[in-house]
C-alpha positions in Angstrom: 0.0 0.0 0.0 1.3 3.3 -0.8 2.3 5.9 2.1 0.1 9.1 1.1 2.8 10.5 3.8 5.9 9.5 2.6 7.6 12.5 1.6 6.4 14.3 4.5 7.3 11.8 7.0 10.9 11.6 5.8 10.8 15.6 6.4 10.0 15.7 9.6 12.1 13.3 10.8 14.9 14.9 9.1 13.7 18.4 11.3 13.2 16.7 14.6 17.3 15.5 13.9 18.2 19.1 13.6 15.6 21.1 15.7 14.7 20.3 19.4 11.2 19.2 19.9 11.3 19.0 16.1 9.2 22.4 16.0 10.0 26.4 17.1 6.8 26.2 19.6 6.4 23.0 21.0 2.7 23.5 20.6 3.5 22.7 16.8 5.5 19.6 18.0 5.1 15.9 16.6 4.2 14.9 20.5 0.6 17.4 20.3 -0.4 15.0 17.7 -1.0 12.0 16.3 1.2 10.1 14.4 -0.8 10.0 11.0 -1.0 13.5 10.8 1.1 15.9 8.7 4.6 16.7 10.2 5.4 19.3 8.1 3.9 21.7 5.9 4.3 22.7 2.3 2.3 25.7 2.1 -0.9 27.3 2.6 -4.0 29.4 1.5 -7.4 30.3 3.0 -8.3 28.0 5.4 -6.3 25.2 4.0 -3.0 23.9 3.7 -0.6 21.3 1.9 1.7 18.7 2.7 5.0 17.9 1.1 2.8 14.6 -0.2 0.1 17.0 -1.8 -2.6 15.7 0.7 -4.9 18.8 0.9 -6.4 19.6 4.7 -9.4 22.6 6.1 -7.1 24.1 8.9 -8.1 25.2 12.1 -5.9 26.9 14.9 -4.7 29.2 11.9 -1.3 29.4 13.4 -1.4 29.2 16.5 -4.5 32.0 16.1 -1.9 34.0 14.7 -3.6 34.3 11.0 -6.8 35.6 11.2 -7.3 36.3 7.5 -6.6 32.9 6.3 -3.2 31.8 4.8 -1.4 34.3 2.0 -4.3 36.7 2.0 -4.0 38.7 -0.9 -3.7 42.2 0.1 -1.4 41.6 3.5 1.4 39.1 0.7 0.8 42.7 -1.8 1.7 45.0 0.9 4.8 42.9 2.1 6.1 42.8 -1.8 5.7 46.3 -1.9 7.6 46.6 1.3 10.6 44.0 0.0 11.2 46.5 -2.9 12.3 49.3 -0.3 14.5 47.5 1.9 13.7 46.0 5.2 16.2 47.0 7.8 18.2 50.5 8.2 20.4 52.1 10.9 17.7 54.7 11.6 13.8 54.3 12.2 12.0 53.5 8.8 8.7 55.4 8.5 6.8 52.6 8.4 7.3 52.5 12.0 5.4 55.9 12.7 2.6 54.2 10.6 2.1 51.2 12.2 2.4 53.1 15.6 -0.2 55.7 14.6 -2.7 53.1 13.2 -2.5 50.5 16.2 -2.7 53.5 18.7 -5.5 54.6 17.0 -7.6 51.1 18.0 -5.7 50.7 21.2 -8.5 52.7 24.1 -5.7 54.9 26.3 -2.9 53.8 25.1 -0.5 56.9 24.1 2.7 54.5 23.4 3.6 51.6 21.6 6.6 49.3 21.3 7.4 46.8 18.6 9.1 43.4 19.0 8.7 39.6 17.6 6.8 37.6 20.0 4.2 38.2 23.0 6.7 36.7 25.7 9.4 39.7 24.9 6.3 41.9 25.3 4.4 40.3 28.1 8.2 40.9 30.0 9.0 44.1 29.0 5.7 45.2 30.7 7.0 43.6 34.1 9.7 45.1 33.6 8.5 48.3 33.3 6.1 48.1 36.8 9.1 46.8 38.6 10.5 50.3 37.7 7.3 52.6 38.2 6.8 50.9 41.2 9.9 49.7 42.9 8.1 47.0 43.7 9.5 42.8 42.9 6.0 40.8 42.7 4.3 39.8 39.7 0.3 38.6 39.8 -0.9 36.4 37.5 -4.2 34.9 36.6 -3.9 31.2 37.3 -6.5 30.3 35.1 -5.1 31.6 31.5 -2.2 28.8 30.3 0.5 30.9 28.9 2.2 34.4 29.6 6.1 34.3 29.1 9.1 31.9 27.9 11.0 34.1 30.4 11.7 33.1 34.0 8.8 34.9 35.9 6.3 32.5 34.4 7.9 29.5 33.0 9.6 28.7 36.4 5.8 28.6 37.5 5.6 25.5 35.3 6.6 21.8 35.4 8.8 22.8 32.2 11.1 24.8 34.4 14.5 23.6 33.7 17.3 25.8 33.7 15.9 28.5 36.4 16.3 29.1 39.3 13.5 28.8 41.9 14.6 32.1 43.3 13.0 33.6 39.8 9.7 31.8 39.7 9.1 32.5 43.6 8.2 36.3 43.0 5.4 35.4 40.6 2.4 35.2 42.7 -1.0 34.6 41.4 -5.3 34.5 42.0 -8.4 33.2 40.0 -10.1 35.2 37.1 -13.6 36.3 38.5 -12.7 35.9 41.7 -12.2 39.5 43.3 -12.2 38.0 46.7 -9.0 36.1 45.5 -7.3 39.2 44.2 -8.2 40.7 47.6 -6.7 38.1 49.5 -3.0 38.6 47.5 -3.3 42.0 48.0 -4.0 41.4 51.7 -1.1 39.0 51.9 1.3 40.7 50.1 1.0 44.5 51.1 2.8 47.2 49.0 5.1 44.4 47.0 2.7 43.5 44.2 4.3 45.9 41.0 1.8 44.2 38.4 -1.1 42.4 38.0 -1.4 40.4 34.6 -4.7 38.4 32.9 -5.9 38.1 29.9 -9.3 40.0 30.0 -11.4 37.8 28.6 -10.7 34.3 27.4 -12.6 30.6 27.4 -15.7 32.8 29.7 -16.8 36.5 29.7 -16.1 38.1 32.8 -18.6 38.5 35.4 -20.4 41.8 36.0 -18.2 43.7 37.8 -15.2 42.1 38.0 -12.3 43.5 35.6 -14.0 47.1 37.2 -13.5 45.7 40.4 -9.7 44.4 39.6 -8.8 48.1 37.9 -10.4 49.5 41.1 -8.4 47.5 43.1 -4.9 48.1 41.2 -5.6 52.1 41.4 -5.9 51.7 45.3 -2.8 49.6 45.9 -0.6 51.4 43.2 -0.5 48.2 40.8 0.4 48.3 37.5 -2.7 46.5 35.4 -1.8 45.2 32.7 -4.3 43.0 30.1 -2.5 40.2 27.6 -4.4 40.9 24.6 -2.3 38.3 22.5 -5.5 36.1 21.3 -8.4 39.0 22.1 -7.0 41.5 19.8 -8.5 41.3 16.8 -10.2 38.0 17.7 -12.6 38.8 20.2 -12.7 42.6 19.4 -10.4 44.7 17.2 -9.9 46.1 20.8 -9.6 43.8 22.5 -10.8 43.0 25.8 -10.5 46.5 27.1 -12.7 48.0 24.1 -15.0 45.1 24.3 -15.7 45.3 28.2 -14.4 49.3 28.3 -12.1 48.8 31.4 -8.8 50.4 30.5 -5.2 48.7 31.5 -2.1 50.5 32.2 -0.5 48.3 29.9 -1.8 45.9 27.2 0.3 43.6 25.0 -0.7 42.5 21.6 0.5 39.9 18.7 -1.2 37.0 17.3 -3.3 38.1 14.2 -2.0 41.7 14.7 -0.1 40.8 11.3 -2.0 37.9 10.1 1.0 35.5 10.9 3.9 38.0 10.6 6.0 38.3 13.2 4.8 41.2 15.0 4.2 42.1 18.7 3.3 45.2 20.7 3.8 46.3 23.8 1.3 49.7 24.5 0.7 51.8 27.4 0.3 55.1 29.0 2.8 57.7 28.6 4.1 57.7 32.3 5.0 54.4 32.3 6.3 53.5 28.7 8.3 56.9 29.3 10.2 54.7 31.8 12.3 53.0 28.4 12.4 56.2 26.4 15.9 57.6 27.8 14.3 61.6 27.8 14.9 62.2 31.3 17.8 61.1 34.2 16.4 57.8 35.6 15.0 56.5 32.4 17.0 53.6 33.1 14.4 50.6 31.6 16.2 48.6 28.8 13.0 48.4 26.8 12.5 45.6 23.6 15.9 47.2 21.8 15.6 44.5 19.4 17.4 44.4 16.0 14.2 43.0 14.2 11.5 44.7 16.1 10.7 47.1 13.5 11.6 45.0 10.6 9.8 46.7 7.6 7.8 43.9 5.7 6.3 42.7 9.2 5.1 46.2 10.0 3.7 46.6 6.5 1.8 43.4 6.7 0.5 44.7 10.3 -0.6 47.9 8.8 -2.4 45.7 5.2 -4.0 43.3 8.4 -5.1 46.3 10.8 -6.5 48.1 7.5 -8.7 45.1 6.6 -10.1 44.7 10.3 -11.0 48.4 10.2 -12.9 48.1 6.7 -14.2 45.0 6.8 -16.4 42.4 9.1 -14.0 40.1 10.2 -14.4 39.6 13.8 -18.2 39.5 13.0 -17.7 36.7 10.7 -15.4 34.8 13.3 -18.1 35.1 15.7 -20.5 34.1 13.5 -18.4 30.4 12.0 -17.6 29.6 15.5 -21.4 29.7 16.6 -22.4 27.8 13.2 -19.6 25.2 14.2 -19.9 25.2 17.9 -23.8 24.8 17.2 -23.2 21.6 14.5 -20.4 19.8 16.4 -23.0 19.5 19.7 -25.6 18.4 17.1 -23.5 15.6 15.6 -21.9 14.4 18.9 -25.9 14.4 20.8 -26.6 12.0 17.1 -23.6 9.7 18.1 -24.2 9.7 21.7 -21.2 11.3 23.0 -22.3 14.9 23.7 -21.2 14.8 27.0 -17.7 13.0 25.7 -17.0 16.0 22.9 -18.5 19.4 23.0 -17.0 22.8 21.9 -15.9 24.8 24.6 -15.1 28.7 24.7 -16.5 31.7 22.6 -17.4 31.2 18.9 -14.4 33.1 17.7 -11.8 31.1 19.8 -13.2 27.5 20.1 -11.5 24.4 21.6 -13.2 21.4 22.5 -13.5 18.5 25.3 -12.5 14.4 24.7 -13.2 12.4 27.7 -13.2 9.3 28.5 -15.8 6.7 29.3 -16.0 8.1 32.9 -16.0 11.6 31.8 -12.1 11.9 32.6 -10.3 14.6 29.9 -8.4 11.6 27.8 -5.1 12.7 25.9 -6.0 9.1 24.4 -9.2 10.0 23.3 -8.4 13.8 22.1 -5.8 11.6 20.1 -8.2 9.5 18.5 -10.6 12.4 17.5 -7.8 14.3 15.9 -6.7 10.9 13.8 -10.0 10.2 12.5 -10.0 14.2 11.7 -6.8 14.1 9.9 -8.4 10.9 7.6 -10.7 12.8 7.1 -9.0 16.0 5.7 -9.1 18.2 8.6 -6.3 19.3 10.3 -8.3 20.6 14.3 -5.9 21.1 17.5 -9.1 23.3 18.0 -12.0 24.9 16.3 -10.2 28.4 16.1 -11.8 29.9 12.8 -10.5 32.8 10.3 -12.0 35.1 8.1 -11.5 32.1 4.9 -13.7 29.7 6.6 -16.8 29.7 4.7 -19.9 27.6 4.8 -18.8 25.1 2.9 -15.8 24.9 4.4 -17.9 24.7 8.0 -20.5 21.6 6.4 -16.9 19.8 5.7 -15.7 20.2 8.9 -18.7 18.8 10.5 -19.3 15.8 7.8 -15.5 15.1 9.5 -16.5 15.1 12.8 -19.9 12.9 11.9 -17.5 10.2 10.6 -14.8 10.5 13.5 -17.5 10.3 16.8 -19.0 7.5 15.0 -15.5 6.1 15.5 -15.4 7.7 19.1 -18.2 6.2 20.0 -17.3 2.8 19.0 -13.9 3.5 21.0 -15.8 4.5 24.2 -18.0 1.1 23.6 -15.2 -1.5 23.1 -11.8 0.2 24.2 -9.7 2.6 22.5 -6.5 0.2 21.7 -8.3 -0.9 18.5 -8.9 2.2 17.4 -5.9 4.6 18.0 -3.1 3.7 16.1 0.2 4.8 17.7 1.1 6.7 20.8 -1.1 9.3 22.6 -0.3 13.0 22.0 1.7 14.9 24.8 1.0 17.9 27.0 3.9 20.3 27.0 3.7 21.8 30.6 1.3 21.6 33.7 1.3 24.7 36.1 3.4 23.9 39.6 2.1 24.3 42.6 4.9 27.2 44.1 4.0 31.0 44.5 0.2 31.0 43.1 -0.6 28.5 45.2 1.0 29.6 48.3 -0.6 33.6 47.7 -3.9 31.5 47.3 -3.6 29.5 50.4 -5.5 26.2 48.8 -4.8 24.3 46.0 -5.4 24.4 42.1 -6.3 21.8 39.5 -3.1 22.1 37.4 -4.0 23.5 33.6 -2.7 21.7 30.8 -0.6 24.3 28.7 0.9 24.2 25.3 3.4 27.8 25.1 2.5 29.1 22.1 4.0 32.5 22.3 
């Protein structure tokens, strides 16, 4: 029989010889899926993408939520040719940096500064970094309940993939639950005039209650907190705001990436005057080394952000994320109530930024079985480590998805009947990190179901 996965195969092994984890985020590593599925890929376009073998698969997860357009939209690949033609690094500022500034500052509520980099984690720092400074304070609060922050120290040493630091570095990173003022309360009350920032993401798998992100900014005022709100995966996803123009509370800080390039390499780090003042080197005491980066501003990326922020601004694209996400979240419960495994498989999170649940027979969340759903997937010509849409998915593309899922829970379900072994062909798929129980727990004073986590940043 042939191997519809030959070339591809022999590809990735060759990468996972030369690159550790064979993958740049190990949330794109061979061990987050199964083995049938495509190790590397060839290209992309829309919402679909291409093998080195020429097998054709409907994406979802769109890069790690980074492409919301859909893969080499055309107007975002026209701007960055344009871009190529007038160089792409110099020894002073390029103009395109002004642009890009003025036009993210523009959607950004507050916000009076921005800074450029490559990824989320040099921004999500860079704003610790700077309420260290404005505060002369050393302890950093995090929401325990949102998976990923920072590759650096002050969260990864939180995790169980913390080798290499010091505990010294993760035990100043303190933490309390999202929509739980009480629990923000109770660090404050523990911790009196040390805590320099408080970090979440403002909105994320559920809305926030009434009252509670007002309650948290109220709360940061009073104790002379920085707030700051990780808009990596709302911005432009949830709102073109983000959480802070969806729910109108305003940070003092707010990073941004993801789709704010549709897949570039792009990264922000924005904030008040005062505070992003604190990097600028104006004044004696502006002393903050602040995301001096050779390839922060790099001119095609910037270009590509200011073709993606353009589009957002003229068109209805986080509408129509909202809107595929409920039309898939809405079919997938349909199909898995037909096959009898609605409370196995369901979608989980808002429209625009879907995951979903595999259990086991006793309701247990099964690596095994999320395994097994994403192999019969991949036969099936979808590639789904969620149910994260982008602006390509269309209807028809949605009816595919779901005729997938139809044929792979009828599998499921014959799986949860008679024993997954005879189903599942190879080894379960991985999960990268689980949270430790240092620092958050101890500011918390109880314990904490440890959250599966794939850093993605």
């Amino acid at each position: 029989m042939t191997d519809h996965l030959a070339v591809t195969r022999a590809a990735a092994e060759r990468l996972a010889a030369l690159v550790p984890g064979g993958a740049h985020t190990y949330a794109k590593g061979p061990d987050q899926y199964p083995v049938t599925a495509p190790g590397v890929l060839r290209s992309g376009r829309g919402c679909r993408v291409w093998d080195l073998d020429d097998n054709e698969y409907i994406e979802y997860g769109m890069g790690l939520r980074s492409v919301g357009l859909g893969h080499a939209h055309p107007e975002v690949v026209e701007a960055v040719r344009r871009s190529l033609e007038l160089g792409t690094n110099f020894t002073r500022p390029a103009v395109v940096e002004l642009e890009c500034a003025e036009r993210l500052l523009s959607l950004v509520p507050g916000a009076d500064m921005v800074k450029f980099t490559k990824d989320g984690s040099s921004a999500t720092t860079a704003a610790v970094k700077l309420a260290r400074a404005h505060t002369g304070r050393d302890l950093v609060g995090i929401c325990v309940d949102h998976p990923f922050f920072s590759y650096d120290d002050w969260f990864i040493g939180t995790t169980t993939m913390d080798g290499g630091i010091p505990p010294a570095a993760s035990e100043l990173t303190i933490g309390f639950n999202y929509n739980d003022l009480p629990s923000v309360r109770d660090m404050f009350d523990r911790f009196p005039d040390r805590i320099a920032v408080v970090m979440l993401e403002g909105v994320r798998a559920e809305a926030p209650e009434q009252g509670f992100l007002e309650g948290l900014r109220e709360l940061c005022t009073r104790h002379g907190t920085v707030l700051v709100f990780d808009e990596m995966i709302a911005g432009f996803r949830y709102d073109i705001a983000g959480a802070q123009g969806l729910y109108e509370v305003r940070p003092d800080l707010s990073t941004w990436g993801k789709a704010l390039a549709n897949g570039f390499s792009v990264s922000a780090l924005c904030g008040s005057r005062d505070l992003m003042r604190l990097g600028s080197r104006e004044r004696d005491g502006d002393d903050v080394f602040l995301l001096s980066t050779t390839h922060g501003a790099e001119v095609c990326a910037l270009a590509a952000a200011i073709a993606t922020m353009e589009i957002y601004q003229r068109e209805p694209v986080v509408e129509h994320l909202h809107r595929q996400g409920a039309r898939l979240a809405d079919g997938l419960r349909k199909v898995a109530a037909r096959h009898g495994v609605g409370d196995h498989v369901s979608p989980l999170g808002f429209p625009c930024n879907l995951v979903f649940t595999a259990a086991d027979r006793e309701g247990n969340p099964s690596q095994a079985f999320r395994t097994l759903l994403l192999q019969e997937l991949v036969d099936r010509g979808v590639l789904a480590p969620s149910l994260v849409v982008s602006y390509s998915h269309g209807d028809a593309d949605i009816d595919r998805t779901l005729d997938a899922f139809d044929g792979a829970l009828a599998v499921y379900a014959r799986a949860l009947d008679g024993g997954i072994d005879q189903f599942l062909r190879g080894r379960p798929s991985r999960v990268v990190m689980d949270h430790r129980p240092i620092g958050v727990h101890a500011a918390l004073g109880g314990s904490i179901e440890p959250e599966r986590r794939a850093g993605d940043r």
